[in-house]
Residue frames as a rotation matrix with the C-alpha (Angstrom) as fourth column:
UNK 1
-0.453 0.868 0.203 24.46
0.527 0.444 -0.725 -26.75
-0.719 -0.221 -0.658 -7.17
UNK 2
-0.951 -0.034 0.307 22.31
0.263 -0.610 0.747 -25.59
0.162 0.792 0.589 -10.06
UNK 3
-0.653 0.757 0.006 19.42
-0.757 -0.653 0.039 -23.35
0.033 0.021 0.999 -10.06
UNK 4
0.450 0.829 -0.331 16.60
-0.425 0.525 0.737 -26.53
0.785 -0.191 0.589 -9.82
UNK 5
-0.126 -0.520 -0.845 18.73
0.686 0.569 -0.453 -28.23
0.716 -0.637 0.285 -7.24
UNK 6
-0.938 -0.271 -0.216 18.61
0.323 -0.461 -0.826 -25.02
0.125 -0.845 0.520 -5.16
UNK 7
-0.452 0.731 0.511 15.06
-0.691 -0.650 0.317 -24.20
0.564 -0.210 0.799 -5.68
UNK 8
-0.034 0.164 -0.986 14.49
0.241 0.959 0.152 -28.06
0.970 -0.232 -0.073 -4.97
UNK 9
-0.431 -0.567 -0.702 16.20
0.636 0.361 -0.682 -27.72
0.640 -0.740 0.205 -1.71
UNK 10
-0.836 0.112 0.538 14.68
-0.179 -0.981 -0.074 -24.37
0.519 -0.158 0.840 -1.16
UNK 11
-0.075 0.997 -0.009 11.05
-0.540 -0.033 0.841 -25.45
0.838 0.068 0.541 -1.35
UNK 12
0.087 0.133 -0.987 12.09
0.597 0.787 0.159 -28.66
0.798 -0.603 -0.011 1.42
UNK 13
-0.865 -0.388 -0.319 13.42
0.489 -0.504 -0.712 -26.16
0.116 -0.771 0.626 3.73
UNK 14
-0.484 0.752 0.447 9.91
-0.589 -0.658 0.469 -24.02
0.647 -0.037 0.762 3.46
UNK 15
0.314 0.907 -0.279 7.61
-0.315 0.377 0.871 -26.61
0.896 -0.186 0.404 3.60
UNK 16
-0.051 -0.348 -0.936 9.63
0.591 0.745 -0.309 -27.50
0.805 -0.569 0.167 7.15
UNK 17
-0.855 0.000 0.519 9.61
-0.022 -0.999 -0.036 -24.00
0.518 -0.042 0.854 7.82
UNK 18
-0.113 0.962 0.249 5.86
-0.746 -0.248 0.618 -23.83
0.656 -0.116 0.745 7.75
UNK 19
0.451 0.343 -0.824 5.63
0.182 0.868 0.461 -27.43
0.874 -0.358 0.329 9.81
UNK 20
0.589 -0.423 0.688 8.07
-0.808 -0.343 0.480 -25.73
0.033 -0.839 -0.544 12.64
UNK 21
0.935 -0.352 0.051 10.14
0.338 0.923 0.184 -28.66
-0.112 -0.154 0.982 11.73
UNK 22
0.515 -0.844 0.152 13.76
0.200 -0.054 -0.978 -26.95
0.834 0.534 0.141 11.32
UNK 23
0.221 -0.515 -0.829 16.36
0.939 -0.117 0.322 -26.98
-0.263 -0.849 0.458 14.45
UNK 24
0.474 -0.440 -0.763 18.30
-0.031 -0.874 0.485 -23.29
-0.880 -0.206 -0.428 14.90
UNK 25
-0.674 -0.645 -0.360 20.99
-0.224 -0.286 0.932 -23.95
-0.704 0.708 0.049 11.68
UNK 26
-0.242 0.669 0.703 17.74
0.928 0.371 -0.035 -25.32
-0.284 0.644 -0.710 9.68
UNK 27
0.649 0.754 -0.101 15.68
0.656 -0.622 -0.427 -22.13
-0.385 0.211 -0.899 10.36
UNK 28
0.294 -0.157 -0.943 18.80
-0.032 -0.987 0.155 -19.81
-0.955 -0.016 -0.296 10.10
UNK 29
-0.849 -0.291 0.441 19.92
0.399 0.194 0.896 -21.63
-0.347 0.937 -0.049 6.43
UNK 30
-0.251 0.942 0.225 16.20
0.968 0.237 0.086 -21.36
0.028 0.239 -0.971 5.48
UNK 31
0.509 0.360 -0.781 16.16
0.498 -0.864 -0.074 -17.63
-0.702 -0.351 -0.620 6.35
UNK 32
-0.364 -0.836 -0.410 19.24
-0.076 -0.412 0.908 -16.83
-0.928 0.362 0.086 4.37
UNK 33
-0.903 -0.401 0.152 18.10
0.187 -0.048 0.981 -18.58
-0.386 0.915 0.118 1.46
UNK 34
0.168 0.958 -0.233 14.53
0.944 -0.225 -0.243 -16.89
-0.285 -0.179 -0.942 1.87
UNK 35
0.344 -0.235 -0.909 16.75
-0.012 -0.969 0.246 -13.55
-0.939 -0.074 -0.336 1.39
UNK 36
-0.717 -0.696 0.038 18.59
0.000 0.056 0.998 -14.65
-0.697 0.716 -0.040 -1.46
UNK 37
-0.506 0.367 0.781 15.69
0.862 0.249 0.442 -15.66
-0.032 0.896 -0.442 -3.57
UNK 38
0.612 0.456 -0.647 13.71
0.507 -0.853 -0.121 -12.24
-0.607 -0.254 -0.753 -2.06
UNK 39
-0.021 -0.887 -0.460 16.55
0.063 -0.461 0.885 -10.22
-0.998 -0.011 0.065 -3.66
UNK 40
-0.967 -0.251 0.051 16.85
-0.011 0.240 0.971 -11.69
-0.256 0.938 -0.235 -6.71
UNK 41
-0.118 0.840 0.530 13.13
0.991 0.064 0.119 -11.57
0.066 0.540 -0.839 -7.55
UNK 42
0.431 -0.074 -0.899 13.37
0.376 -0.891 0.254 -7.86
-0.821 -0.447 -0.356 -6.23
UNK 43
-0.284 -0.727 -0.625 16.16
-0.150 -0.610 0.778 -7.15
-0.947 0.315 0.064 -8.71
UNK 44
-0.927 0.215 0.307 14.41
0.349 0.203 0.915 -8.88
0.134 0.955 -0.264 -11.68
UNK 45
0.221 0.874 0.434 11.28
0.972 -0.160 -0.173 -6.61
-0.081 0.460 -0.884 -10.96
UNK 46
0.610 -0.273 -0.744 13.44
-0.292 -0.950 0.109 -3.25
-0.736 0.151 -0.660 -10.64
UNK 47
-0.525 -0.837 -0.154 14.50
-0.042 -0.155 0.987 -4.46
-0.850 0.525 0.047 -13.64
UNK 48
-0.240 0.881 0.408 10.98
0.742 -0.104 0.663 -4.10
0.626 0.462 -0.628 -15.50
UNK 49
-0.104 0.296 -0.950 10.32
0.743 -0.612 -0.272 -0.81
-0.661 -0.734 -0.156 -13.78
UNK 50
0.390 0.086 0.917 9.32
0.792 -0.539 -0.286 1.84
0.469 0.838 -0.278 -16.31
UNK 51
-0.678 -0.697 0.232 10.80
0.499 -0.669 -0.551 5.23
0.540 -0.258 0.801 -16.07
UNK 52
-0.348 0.263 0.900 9.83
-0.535 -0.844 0.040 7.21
0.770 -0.468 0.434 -12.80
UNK 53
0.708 0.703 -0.066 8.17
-0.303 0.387 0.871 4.26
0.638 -0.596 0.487 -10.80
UNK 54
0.269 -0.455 0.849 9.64
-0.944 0.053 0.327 3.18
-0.193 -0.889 -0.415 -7.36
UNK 55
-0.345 -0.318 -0.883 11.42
-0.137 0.948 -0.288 0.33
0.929 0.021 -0.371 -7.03
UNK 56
0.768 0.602 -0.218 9.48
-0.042 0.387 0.921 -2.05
0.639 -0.699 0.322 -4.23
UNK 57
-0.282 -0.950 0.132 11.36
-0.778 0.146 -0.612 -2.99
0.562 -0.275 -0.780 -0.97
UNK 58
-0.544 0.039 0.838 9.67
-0.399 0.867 -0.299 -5.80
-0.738 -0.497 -0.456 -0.07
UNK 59
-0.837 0.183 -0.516 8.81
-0.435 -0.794 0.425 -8.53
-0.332 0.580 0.744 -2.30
UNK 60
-0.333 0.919 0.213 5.17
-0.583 -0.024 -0.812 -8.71
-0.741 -0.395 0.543 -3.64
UNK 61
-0.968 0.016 0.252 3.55
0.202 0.648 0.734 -11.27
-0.151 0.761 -0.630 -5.74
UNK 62
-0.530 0.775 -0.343 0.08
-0.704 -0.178 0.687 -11.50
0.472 0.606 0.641 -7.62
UNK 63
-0.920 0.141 -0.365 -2.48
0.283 0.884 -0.373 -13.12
0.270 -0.447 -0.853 -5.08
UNK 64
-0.159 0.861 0.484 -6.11
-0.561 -0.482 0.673 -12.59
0.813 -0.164 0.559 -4.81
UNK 65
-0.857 -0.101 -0.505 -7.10
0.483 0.184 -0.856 -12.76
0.180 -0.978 -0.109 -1.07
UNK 66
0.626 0.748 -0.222 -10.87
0.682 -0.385 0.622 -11.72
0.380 -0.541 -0.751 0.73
UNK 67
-0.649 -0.419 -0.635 -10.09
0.755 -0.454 -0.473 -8.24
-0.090 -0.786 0.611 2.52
UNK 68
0.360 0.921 -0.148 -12.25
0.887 -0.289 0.359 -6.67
0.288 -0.261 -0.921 4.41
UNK 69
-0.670 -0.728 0.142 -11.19
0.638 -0.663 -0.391 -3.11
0.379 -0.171 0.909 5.07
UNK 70
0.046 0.648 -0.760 -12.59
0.945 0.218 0.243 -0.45
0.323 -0.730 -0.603 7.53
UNK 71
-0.846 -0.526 0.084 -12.44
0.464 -0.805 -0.369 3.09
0.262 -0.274 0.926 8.36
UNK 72
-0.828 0.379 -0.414 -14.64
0.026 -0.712 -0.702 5.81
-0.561 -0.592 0.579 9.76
UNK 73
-0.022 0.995 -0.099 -16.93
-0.697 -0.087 -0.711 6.17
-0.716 0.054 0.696 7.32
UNK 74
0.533 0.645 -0.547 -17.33
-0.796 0.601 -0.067 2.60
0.285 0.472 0.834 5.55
UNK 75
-0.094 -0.518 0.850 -16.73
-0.582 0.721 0.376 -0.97
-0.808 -0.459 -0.369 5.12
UNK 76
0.496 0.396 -0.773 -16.21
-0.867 0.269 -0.419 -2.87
0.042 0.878 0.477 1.93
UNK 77
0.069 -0.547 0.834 -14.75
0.138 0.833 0.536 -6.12
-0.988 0.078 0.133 1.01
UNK 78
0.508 -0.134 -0.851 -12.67
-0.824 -0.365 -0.434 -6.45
-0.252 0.921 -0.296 -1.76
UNK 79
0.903 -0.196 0.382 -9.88
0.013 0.901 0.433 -8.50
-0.429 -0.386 0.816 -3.40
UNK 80
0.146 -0.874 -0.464 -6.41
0.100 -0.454 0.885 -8.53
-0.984 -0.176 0.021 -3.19
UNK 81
0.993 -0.043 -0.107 -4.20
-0.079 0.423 -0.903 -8.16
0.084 0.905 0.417 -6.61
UNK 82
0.129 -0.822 -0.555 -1.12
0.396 0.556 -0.731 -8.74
0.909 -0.126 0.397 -4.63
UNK 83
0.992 0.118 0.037 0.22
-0.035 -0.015 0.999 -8.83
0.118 -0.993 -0.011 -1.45
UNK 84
-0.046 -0.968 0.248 3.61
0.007 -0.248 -0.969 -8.24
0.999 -0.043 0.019 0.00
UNK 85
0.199 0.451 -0.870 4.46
0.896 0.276 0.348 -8.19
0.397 -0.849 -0.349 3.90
UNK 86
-0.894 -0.344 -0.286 4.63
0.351 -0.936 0.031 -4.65
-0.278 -0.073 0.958 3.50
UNK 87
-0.547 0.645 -0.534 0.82
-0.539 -0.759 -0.365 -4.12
-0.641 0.089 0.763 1.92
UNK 88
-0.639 -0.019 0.769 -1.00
0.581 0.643 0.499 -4.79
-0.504 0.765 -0.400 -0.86
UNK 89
-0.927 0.253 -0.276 -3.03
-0.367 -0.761 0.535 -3.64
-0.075 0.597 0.799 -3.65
UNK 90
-0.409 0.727 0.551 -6.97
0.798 0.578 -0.171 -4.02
-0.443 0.370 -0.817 -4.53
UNK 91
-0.759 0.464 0.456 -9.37
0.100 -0.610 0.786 -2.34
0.643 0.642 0.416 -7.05
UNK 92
-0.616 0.519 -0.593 -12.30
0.723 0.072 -0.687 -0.53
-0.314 -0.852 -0.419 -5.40
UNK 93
0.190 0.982 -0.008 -15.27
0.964 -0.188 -0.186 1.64
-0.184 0.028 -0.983 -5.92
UNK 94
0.706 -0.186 0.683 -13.73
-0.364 -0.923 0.125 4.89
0.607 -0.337 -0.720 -4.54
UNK 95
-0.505 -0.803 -0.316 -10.29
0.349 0.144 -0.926 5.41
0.789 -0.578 0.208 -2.44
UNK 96
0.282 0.303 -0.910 -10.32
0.891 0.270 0.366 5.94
0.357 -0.914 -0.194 1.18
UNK 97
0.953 -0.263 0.152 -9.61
-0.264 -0.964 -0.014 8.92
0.150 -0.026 -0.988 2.52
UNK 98
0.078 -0.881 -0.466 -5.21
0.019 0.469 -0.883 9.15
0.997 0.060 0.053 2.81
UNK 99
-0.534 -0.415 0.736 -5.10
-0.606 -0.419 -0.676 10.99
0.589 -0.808 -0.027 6.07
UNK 100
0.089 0.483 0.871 -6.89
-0.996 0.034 0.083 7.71
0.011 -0.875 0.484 8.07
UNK 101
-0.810 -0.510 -0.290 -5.89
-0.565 0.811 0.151 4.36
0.158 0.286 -0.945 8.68
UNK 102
-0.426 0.107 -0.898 -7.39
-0.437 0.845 0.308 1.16
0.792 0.523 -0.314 7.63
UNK 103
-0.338 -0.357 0.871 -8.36
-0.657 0.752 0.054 -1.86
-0.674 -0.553 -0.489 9.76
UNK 104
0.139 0.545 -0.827 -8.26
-0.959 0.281 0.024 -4.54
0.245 0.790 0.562 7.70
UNK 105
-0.100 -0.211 0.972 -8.31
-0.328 0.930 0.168 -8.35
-0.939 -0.302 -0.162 7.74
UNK 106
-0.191 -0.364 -0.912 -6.76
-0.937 0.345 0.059 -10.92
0.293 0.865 -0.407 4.79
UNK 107
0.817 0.571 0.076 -9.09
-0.511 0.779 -0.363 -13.76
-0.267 0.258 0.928 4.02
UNK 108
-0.269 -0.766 -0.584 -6.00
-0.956 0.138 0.259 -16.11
-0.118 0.628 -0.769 3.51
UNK 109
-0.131 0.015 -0.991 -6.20
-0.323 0.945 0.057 -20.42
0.937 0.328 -0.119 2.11
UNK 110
-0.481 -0.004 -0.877 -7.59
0.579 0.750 -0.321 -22.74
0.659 -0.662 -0.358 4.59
UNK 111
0.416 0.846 0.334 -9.90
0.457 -0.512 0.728 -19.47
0.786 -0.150 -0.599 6.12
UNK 112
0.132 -0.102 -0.986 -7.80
0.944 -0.291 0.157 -18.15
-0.303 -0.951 0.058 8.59
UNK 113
0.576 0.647 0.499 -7.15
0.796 -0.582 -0.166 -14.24
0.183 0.493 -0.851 8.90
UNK 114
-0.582 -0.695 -0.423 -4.51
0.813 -0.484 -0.323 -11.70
0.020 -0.532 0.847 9.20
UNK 115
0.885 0.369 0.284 -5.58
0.341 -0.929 0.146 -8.54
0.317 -0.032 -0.948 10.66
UNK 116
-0.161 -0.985 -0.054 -3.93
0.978 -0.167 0.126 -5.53
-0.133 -0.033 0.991 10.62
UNK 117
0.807 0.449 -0.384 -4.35
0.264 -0.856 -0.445 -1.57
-0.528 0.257 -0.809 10.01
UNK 118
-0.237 -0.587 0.774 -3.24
0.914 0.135 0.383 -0.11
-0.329 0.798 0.504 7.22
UNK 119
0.132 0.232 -0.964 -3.06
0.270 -0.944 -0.190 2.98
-0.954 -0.235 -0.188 5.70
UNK 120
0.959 0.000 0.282 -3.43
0.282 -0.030 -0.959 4.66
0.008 1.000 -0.029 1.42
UNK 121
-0.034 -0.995 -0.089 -0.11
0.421 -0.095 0.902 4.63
-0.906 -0.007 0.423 -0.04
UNK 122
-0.441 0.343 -0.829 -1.77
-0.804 -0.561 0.196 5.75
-0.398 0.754 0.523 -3.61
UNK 123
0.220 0.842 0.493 -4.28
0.101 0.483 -0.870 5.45
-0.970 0.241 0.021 -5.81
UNK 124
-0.922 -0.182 -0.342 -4.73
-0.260 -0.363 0.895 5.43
-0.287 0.914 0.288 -9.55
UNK 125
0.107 0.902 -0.418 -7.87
-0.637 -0.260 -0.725 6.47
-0.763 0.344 0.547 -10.90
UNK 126
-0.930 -0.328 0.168 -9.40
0.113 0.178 0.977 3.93
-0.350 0.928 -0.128 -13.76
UNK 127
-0.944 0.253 -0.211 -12.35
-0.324 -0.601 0.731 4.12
0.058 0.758 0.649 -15.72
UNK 128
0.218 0.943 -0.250 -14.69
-0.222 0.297 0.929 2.09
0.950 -0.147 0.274 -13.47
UNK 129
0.832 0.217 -0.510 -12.70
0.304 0.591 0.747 1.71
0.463 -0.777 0.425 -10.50
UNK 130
0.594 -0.754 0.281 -9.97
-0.804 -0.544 0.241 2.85
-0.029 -0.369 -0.929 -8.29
UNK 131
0.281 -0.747 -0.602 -6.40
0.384 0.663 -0.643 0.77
0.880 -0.050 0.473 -7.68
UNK 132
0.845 0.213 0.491 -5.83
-0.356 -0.461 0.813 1.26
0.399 -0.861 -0.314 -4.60
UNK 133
0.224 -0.777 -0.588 -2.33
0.176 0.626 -0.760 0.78
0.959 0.067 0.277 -2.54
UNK 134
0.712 0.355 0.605 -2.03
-0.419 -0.477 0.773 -0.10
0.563 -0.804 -0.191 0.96
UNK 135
-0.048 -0.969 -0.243 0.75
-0.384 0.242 -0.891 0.19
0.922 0.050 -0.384 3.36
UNK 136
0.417 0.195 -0.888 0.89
0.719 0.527 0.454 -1.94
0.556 -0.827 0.080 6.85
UNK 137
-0.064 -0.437 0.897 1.13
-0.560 -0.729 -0.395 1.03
0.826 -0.527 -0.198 9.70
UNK 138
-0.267 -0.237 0.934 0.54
-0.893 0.425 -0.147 -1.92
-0.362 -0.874 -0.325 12.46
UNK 139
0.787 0.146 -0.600 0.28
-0.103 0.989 0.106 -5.95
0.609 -0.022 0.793 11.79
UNK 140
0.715 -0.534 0.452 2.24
-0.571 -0.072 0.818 -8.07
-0.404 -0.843 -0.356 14.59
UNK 141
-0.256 -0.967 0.011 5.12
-0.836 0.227 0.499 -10.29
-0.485 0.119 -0.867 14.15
UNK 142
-0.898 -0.133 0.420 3.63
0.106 0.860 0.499 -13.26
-0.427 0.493 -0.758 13.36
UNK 143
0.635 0.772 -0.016 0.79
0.121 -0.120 -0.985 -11.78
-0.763 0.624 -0.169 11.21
UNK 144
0.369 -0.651 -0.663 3.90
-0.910 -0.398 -0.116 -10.50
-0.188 0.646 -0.740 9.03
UNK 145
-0.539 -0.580 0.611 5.23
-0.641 0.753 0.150 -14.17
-0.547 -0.311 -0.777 9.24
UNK 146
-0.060 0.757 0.651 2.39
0.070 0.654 -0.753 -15.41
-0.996 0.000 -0.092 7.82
UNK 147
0.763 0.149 -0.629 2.25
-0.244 -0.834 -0.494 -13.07
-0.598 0.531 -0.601 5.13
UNK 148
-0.387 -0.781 -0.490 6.12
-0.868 0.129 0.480 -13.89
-0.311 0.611 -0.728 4.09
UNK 149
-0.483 0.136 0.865 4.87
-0.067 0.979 -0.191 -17.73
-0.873 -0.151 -0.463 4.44
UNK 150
0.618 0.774 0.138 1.89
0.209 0.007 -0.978 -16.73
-0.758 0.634 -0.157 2.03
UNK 151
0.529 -0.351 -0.772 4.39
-0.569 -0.822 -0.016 -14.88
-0.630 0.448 -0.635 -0.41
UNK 152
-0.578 -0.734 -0.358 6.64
-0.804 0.437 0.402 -17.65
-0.139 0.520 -0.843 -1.03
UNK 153
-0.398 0.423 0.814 4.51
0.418 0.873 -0.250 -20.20
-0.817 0.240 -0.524 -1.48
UNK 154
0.825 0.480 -0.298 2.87
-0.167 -0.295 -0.941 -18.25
-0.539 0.826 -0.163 -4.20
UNK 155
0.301 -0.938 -0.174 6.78
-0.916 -0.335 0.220 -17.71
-0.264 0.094 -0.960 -5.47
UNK 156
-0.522 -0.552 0.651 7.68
-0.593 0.783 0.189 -21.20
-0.613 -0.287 -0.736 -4.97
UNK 157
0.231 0.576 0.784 4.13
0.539 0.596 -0.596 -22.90
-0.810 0.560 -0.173 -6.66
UNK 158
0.896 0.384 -0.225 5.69
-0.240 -0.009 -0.971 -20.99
-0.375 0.923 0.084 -9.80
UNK 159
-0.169 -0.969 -0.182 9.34
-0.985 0.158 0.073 -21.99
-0.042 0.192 -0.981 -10.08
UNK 160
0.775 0.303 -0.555 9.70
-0.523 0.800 -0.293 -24.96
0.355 0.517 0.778 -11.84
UNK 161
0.208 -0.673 0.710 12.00
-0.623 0.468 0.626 -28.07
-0.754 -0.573 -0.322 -10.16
C-alpha cells in the first residue's frame, strides 16, 4: 500500500472513529495506525530539534483554541499555539506562578469545552509577551480523547491524499 493509500484509509478509519462507527478490530486497527502515524510525526520533529531541546512525547500540532485559564490570583483568556494531549502552549502577558496549578478550559470547533487543570512546564520570556508551556496534571479520559481526536484532525486536514 503506498503512503496516500494509507493515509486515505487512515483518514476513513478516523472519521468512523469520531462517529463511534468502528466494531472492536475497526477501533483496535484504527488505534494501531493512530500510533504509527503518532511516531513517525514524533520522529520527524526530533529530527528538527536544535541542540539541547527535549524531544516531545506526545504529539503536538499548531492549533489556536479559546483557553481560559485560572489560578489564585487571576483569570485570563488566551490562545492556544498548539496543543498536544499532554498540554499546550499560549503567549501571555506574564507567566503564572510554577508552584500552582491551572484550571483551565479549551474553547474547541463546534463550542464545546475541555476542562482540565494544568500546571507551568516553562516559560520563555519575549519582548512583549511571555510563551508559556502547560502540562495536563488532571483532564479525564475522555477529555484526553477528545484532545487526540482534535490533534489528528489537525494532522490529517494537512496530509495530502
Amino acid at each position: 500500500m503506498s503512503l496516500r493509500e494509507w493515509v486515505a484509509h487512515f483518514k476513513a478509519l478516523h472519521e468512523k472513529a469520531r462517529t463511534g462507527a468502528l466494531n472492536e478490530a475497526g477501533w483496535s486497527e484504527y488505534r494501531a495506525g493512530r500510533d504509527e502515524l503518532a511516531r513517525a510525526m514524533l520522529a520527524a520533529q526530533r529530527a528538527a530539534l536544535r541542540p539541547g531541546e527535549t524531544p516531545r512525547r506526545a504529539l503536538r500540532v499548531a492549533r489556536a483554541l479559546q483557553a481560559d485559564l485560572e489560578w489564585s490570583l487571576d483569570k485570563v483568556r488566551a490562545v492556544t499555539l498548539d496543543i498536544s494531549s499532554g498540554g499546550f502552549a499560549a503567549l501571555l502577558a506574564k507567566a503564572p506562578p510554577r508552584d500552582e496549578g491551572l484550571r483551565v478550559q479549551l474553547r474547541l470547533p463546534g463550542g464545546d469545552a475541555v476542562a482540565a487543570e494544568a500546571r507551568v512546564a516553562g516559560a520563555q520570556v519575549l519582548p512583549t509577551s511571555v510563551r508559556v508551556a502547560f502540562a495536563f496534571s488532571r483532564i479525564s479520559d475522555g477529555e484526553r480523547d477528545r484532545l487526540e481526536f482534535l490533534v489528528f484532525d489537525t494532522v490529517l486536514a494537512h496530509l495530502a491524499t
